[in-house]
N, CA, C and O atoms as a GROMACS GRO file, in nm:
protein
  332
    1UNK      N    1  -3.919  -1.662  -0.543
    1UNK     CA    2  -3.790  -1.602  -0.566
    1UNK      C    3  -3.712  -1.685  -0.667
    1UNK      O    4  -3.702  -1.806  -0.650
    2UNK      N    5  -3.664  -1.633  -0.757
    2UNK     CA    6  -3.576  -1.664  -0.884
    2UNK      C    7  -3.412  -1.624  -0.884
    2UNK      O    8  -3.389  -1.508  -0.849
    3UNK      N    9  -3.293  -1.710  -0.920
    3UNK     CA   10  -3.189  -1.634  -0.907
    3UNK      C   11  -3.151  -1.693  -1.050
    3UNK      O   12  -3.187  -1.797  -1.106
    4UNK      N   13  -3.060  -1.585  -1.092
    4UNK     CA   14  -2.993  -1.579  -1.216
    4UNK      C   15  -2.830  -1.644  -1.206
    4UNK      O   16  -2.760  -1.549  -1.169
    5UNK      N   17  -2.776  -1.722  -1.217
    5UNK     CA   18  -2.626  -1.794  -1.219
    5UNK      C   19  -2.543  -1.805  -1.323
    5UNK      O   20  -2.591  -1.773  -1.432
    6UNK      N   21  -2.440  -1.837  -1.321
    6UNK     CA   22  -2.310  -1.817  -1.408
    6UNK      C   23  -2.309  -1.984  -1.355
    6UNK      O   24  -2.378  -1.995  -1.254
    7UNK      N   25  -2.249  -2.108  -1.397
    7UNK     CA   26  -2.174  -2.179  -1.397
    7UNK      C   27  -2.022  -2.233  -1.467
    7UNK      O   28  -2.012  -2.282  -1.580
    8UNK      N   29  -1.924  -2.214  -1.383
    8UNK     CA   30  -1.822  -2.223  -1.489
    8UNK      C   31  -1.810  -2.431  -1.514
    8UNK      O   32  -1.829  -2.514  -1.425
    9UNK      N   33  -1.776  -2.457  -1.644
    9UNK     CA   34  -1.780  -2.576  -1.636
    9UNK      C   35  -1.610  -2.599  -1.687
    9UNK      O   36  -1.525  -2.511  -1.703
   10UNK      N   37  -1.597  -2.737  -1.705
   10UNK     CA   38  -1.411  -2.758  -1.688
   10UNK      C   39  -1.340  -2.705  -1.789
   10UNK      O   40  -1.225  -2.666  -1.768
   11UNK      N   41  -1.384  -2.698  -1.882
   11UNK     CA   42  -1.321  -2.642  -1.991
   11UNK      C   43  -1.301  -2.482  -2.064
   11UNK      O   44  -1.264  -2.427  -2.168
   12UNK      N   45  -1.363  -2.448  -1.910
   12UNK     CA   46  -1.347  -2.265  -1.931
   12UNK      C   47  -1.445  -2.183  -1.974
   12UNK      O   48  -1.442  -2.060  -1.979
   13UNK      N   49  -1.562  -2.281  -2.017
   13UNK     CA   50  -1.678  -2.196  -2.104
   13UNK      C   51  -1.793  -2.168  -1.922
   13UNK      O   52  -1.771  -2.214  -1.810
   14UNK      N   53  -1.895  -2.087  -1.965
   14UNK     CA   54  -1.956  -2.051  -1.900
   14UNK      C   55  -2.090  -2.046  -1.932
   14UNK      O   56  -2.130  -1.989  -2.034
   15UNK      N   57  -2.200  -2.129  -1.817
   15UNK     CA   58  -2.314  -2.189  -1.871
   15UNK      C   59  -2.403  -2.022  -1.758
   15UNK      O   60  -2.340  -1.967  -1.668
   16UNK      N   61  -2.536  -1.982  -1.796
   16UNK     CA   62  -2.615  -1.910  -1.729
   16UNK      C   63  -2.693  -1.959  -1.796
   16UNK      O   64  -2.699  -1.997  -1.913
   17UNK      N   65  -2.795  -1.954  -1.654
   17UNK     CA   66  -2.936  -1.993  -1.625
   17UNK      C   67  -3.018  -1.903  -1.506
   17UNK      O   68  -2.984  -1.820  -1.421
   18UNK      N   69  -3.153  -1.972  -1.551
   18UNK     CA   70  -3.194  -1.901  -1.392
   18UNK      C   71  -3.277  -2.080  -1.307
   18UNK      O   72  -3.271  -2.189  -1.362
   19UNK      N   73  -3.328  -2.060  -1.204
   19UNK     CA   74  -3.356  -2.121  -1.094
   19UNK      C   75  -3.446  -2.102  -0.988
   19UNK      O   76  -3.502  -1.992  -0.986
   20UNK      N   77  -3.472  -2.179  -0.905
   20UNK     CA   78  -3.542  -2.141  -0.802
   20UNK      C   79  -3.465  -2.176  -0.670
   20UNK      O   80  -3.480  -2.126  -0.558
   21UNK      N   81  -3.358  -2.294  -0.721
   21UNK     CA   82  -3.251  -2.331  -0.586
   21UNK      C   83  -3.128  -2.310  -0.655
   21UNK      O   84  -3.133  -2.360  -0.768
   22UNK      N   85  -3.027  -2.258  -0.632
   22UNK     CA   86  -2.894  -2.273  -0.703
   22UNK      C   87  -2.852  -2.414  -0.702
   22UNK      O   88  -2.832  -2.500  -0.787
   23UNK      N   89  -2.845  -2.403  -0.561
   23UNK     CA   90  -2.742  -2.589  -0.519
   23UNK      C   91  -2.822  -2.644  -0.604
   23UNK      O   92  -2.764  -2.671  -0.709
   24UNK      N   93  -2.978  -2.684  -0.601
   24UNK     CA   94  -3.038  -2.813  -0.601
   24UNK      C   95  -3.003  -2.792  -0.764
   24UNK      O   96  -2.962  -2.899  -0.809
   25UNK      N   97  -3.007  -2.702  -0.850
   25UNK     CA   98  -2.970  -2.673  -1.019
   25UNK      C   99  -2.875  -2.706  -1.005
   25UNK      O  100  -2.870  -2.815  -1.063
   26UNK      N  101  -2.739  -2.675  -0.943
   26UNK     CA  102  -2.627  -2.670  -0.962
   26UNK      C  103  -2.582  -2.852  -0.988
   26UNK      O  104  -2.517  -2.894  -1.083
   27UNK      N  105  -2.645  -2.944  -0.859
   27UNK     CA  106  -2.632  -3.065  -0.878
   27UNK      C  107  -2.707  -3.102  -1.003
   27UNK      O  108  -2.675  -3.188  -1.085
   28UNK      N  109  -2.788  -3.043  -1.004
   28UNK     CA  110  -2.859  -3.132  -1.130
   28UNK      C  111  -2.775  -3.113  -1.294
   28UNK      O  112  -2.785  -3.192  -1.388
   29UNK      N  113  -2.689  -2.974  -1.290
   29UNK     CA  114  -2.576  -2.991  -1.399
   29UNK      C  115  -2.497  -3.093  -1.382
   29UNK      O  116  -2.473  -3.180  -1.466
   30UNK      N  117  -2.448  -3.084  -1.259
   30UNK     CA  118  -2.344  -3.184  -1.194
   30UNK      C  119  -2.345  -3.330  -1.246
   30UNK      O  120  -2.255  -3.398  -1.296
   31UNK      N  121  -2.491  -3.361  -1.216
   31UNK     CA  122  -2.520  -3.470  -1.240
   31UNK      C  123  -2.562  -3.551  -1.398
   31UNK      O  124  -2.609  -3.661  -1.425
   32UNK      N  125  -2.530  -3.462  -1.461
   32UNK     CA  126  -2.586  -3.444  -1.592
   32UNK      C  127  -2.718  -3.420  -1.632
   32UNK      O  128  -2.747  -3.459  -1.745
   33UNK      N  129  -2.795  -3.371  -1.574
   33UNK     CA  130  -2.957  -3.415  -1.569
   33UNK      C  131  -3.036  -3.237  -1.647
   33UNK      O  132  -3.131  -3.211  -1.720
   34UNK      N  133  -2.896  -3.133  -1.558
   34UNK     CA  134  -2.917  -3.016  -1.561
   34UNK      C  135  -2.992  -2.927  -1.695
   34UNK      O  136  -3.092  -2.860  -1.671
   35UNK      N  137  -2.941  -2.934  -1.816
   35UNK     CA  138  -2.977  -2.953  -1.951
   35UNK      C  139  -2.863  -2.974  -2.059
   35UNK      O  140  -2.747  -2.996  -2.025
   36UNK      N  141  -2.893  -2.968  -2.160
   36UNK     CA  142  -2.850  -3.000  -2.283
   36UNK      C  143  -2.689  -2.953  -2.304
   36UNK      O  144  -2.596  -3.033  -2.316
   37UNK      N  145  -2.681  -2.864  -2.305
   37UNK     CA  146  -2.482  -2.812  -2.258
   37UNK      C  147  -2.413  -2.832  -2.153
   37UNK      O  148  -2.291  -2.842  -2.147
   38UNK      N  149  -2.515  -2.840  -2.040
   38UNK     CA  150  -2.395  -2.898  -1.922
   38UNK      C  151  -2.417  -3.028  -1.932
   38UNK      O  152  -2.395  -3.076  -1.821
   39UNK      N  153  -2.448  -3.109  -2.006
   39UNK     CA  154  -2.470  -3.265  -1.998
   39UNK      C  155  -2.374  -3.293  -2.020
   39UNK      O  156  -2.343  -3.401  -1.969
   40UNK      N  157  -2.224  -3.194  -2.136
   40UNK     CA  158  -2.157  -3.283  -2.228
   40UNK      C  159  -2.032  -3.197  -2.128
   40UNK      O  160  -1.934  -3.176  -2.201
   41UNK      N  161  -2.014  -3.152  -2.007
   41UNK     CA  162  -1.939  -3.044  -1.997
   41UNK      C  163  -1.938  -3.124  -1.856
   41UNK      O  164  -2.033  -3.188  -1.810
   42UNK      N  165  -1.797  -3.102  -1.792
   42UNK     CA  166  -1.805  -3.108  -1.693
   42UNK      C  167  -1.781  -2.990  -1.582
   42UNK      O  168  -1.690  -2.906  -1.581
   43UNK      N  169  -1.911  -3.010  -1.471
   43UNK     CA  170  -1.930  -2.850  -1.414
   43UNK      C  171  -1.842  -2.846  -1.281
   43UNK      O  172  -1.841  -2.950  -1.215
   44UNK      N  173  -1.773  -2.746  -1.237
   44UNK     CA  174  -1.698  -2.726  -1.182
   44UNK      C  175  -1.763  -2.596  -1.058
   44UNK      O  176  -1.705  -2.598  -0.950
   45UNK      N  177  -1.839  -2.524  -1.067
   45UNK     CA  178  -1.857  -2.464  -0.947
   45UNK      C  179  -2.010  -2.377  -1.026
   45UNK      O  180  -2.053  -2.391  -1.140
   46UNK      N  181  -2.062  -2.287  -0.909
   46UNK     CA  182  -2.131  -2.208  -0.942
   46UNK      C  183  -2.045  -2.070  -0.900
   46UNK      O  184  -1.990  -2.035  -0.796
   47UNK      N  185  -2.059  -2.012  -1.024
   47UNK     CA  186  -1.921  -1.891  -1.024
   47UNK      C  187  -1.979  -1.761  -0.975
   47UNK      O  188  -1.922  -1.677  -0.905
   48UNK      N  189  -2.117  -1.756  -1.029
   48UNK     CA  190  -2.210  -1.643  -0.984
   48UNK      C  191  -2.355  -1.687  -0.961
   48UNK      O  192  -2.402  -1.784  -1.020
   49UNK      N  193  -2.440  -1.597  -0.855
   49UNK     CA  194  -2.563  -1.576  -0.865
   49UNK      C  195  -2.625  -1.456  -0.791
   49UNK      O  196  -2.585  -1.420  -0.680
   50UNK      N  197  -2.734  -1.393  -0.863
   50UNK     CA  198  -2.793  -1.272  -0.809
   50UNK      C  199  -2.949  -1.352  -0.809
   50UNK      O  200  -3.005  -1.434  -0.882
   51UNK      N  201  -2.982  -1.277  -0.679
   51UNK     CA  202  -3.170  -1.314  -0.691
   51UNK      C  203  -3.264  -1.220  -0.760
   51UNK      O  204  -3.213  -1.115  -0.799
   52UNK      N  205  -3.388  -1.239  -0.783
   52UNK     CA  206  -3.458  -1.133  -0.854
   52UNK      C  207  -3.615  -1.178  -0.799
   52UNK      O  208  -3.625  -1.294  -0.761
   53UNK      N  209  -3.692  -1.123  -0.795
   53UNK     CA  210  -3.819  -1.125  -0.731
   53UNK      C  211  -3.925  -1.210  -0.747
   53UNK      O  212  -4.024  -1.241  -0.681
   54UNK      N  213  -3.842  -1.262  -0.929
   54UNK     CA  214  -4.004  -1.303  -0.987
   54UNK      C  215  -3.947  -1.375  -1.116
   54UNK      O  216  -3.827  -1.364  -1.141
   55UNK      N  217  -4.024  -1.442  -1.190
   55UNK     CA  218  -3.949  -1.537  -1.297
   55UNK      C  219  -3.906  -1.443  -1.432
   55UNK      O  220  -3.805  -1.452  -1.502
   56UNK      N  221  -4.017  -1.354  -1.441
   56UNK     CA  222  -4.007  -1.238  -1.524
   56UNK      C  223  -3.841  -1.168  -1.536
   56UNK      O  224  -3.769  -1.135  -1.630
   57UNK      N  225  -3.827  -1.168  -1.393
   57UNK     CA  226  -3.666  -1.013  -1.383
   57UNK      C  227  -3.563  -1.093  -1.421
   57UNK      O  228  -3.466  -1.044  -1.477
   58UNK      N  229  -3.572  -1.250  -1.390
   58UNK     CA  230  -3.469  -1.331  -1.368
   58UNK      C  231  -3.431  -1.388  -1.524
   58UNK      O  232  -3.330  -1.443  -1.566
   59UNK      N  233  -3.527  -1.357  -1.574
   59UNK     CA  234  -3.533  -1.402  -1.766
   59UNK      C  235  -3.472  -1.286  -1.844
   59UNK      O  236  -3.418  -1.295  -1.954
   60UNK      N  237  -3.492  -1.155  -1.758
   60UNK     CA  238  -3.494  -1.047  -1.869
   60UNK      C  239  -3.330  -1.021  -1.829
   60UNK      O  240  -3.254  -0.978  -1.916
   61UNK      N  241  -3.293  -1.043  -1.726
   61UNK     CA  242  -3.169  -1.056  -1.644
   61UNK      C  243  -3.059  -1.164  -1.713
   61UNK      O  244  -2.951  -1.134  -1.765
   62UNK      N  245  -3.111  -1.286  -1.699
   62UNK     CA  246  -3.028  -1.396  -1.776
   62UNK      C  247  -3.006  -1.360  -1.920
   62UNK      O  248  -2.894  -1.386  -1.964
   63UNK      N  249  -3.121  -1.287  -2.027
   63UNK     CA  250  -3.092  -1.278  -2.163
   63UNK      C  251  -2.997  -1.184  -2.196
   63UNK      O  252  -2.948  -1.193  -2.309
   64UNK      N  253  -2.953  -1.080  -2.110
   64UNK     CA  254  -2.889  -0.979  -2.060
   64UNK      C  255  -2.797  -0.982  -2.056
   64UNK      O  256  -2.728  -0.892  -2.105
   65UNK      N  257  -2.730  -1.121  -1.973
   65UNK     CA  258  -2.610  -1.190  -1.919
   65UNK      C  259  -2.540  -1.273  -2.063
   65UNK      O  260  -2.426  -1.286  -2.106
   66UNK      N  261  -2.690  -1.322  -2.112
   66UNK     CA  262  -2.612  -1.445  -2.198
   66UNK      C  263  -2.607  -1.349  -2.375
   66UNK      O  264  -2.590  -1.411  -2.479
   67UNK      N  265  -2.625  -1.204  -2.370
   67UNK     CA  266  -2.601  -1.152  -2.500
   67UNK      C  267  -2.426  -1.069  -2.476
   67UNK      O  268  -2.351  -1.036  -2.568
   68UNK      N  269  -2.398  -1.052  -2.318
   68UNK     CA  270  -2.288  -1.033  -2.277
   68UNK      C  271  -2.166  -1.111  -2.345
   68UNK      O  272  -2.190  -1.226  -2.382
   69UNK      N  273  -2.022  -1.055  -2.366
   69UNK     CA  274  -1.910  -1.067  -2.360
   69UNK      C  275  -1.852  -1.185  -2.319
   69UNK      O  276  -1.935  -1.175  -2.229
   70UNK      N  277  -1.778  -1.313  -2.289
   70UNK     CA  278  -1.705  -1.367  -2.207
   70UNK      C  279  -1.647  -1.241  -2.100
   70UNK      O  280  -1.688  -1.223  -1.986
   71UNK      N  281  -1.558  -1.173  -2.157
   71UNK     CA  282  -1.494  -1.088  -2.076
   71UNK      C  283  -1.553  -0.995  -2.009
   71UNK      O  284  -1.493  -0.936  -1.919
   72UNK      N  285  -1.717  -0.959  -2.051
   72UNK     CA  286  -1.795  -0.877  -1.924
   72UNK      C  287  -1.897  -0.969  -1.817
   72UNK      O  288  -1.970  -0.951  -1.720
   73UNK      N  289  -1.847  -1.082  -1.909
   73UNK     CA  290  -1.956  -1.202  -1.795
   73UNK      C  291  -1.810  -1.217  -1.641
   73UNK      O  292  -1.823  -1.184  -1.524
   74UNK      N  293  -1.667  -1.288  -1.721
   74UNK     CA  294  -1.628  -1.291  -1.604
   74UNK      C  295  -1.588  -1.136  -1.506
   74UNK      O  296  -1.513  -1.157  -1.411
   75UNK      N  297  -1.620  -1.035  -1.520
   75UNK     CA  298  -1.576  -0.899  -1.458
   75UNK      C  299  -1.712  -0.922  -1.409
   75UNK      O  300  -1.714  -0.935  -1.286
   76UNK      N  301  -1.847  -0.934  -1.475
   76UNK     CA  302  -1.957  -0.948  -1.352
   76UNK      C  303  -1.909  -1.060  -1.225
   76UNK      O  304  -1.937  -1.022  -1.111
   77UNK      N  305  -1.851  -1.173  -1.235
   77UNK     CA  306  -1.813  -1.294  -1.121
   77UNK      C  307  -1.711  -1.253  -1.077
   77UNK      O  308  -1.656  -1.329  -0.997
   78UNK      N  309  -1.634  -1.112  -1.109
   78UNK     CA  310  -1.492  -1.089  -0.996
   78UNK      C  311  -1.579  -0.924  -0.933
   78UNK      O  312  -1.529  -0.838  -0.859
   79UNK      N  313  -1.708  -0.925  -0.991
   79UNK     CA  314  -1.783  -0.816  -0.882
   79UNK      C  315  -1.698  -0.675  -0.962
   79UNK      O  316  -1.633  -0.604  -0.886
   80UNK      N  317  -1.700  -0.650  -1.065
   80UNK     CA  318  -1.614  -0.534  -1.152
   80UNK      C  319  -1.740  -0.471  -1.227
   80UNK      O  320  -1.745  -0.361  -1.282
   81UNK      N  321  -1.814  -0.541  -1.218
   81UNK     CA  322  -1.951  -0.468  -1.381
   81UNK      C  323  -2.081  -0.507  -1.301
   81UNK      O  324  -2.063  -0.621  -1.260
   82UNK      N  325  -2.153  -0.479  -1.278
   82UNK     CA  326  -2.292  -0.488  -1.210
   82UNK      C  327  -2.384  -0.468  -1.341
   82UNK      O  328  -2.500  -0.499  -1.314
   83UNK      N  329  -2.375  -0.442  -1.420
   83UNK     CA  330  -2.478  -0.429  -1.523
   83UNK      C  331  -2.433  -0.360  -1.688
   83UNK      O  332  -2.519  -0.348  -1.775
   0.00000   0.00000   0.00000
């Protein structure tokens, strides 16, 4: 099982990824370890996540997310836009 996430980090921008643990990813932004943009960012919560079956849905899902809007990414994390 794969989940797709939103992280908001301190400065308002918004990191997506996908995973196999949220938390255990989520610390590893936290911690700086996560990758290359949340290294320099400090992360502040996990704002969203949906699961998906397989590494495949969760990729085609995230590229989906990250060709998205700011403003239709946060209406997906207040539960307004599902797709």
């Amino acid at each position: 099982m794969y989940f797709v996430y939103l992280i908001e980090c301190g400065d308002g921008s918004l990191y997506t990824g996908i995973t196999t643990g949220v938390e255990r990813r989520f610390n590893e932004h936290k911690n700086k370890t996560g990758g290359h943009y949340t290294s320099s960012k400090d992360v502040v919560r996990v704002a969203y996540a949906e699961r998906h079956p397989d590494r495949s849905s969760a990729l085609k899902r995230e590229a989906q997310i990250k060709s998205w809007t700011r403003k239709k990414k946060l209406e997906l994390i207040r539960g307004v836009s599902k797709r």
